[in-house]
VMD Tcl script that draws the C-alpha trace (Angstrom):
set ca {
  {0.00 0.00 0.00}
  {1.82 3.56 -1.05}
  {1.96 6.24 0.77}
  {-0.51 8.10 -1.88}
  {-3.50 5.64 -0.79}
  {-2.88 5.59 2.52}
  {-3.34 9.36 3.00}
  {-6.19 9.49 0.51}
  {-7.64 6.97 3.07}
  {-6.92 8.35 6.31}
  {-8.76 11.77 4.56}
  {-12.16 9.56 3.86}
  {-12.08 7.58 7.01}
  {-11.95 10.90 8.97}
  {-14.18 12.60 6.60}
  {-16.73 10.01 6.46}
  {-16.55 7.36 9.39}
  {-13.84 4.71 10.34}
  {-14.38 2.30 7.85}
  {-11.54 3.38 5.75}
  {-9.61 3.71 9.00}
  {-10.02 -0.51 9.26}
  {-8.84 -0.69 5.86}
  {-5.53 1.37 6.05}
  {-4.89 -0.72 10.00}
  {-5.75 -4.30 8.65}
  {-4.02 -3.37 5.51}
  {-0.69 -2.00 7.11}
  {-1.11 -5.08 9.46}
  {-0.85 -7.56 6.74}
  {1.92 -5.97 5.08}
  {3.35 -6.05 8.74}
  {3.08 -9.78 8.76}
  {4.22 -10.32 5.12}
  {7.52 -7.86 5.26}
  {8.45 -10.53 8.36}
  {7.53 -13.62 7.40}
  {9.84 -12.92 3.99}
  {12.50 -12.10 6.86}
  {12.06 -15.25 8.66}
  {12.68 -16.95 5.45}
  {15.96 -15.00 4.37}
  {17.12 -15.50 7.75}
  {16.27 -19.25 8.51}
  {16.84 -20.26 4.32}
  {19.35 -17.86 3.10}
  {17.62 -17.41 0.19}
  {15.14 -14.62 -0.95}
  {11.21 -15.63 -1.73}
  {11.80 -15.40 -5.78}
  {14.82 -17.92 -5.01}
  {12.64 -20.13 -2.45}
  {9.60 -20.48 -5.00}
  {11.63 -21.37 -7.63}
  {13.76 -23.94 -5.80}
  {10.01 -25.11 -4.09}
  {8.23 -25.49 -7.47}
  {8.68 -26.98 -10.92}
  {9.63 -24.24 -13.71}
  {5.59 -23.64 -14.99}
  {4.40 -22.79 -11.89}
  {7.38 -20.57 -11.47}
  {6.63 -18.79 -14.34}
  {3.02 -18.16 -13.60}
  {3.75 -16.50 -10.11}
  {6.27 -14.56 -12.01}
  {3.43 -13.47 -14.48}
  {1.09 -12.62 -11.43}
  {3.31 -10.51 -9.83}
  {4.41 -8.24 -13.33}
  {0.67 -8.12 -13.35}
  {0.17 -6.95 -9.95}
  {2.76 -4.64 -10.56}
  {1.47 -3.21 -13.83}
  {-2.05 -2.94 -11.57}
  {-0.30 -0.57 -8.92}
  {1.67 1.49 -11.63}
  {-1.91 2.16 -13.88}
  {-3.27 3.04 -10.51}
  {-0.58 5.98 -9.55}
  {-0.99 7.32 -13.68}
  {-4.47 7.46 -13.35}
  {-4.85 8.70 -9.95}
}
mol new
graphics top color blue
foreach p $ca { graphics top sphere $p radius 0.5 }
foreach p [lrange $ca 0 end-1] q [lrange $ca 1 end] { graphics top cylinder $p $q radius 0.2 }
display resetview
C-alpha cells in the first residue's frame, strides 16, 4: 500500500466514518506480517522468496507466479498514472 492511498484513506475515514480507517490498520497489518515472514525466510533459508519459490516449485508454476506478480505490478503502476 503507497503512501498516496494511505493518506487518501486516512482523509475519507476521517471525513466520512472509520471504515476506511479498518482498511488502512488491517491493511498496514498484513503488510506487517508479510515484510516478516519474507525475513524469517531470508534468515532461517538464506535465500530470498523469488529464489525459495523457484527452488520449491517446478519451472511452470514458477513462471506463472512470475506473471502474477508483473501483473500486480502493472495494476499498482496504472493506478498511480491514473490517480
Amino acid at each position: 500500500m503507497d503512501p498516496g492511498n494511505w493518506i487518501t484513506s486516512m482523509f475519507g475515514g476521517a471525513q466520512y466514518g472509520y471504515i476506511l480507517l479498518f482498511v488502512i490498520l488491517i491493511s498496514s497489518l498484513s503488510a506487517m506480517l508479510l515484510q516478516s515472514m519474507c525475513a524469517r525466510l531470508g534468515i532461517a533459508s538464506g535465500m530470498d522468496l523469488a529464489q525459495v519459490t523457484e527452488h520449491m516449485t517446478n519451472k511452470s508454476l514458477g513462471v506463472f507466479a512470475w506473471i502474477l506478480a508483473e501483473l500486480a505490478i502493472m495494476a499498482t503502476d496504472i493506478a498511480e498514472v491514473i490517480g
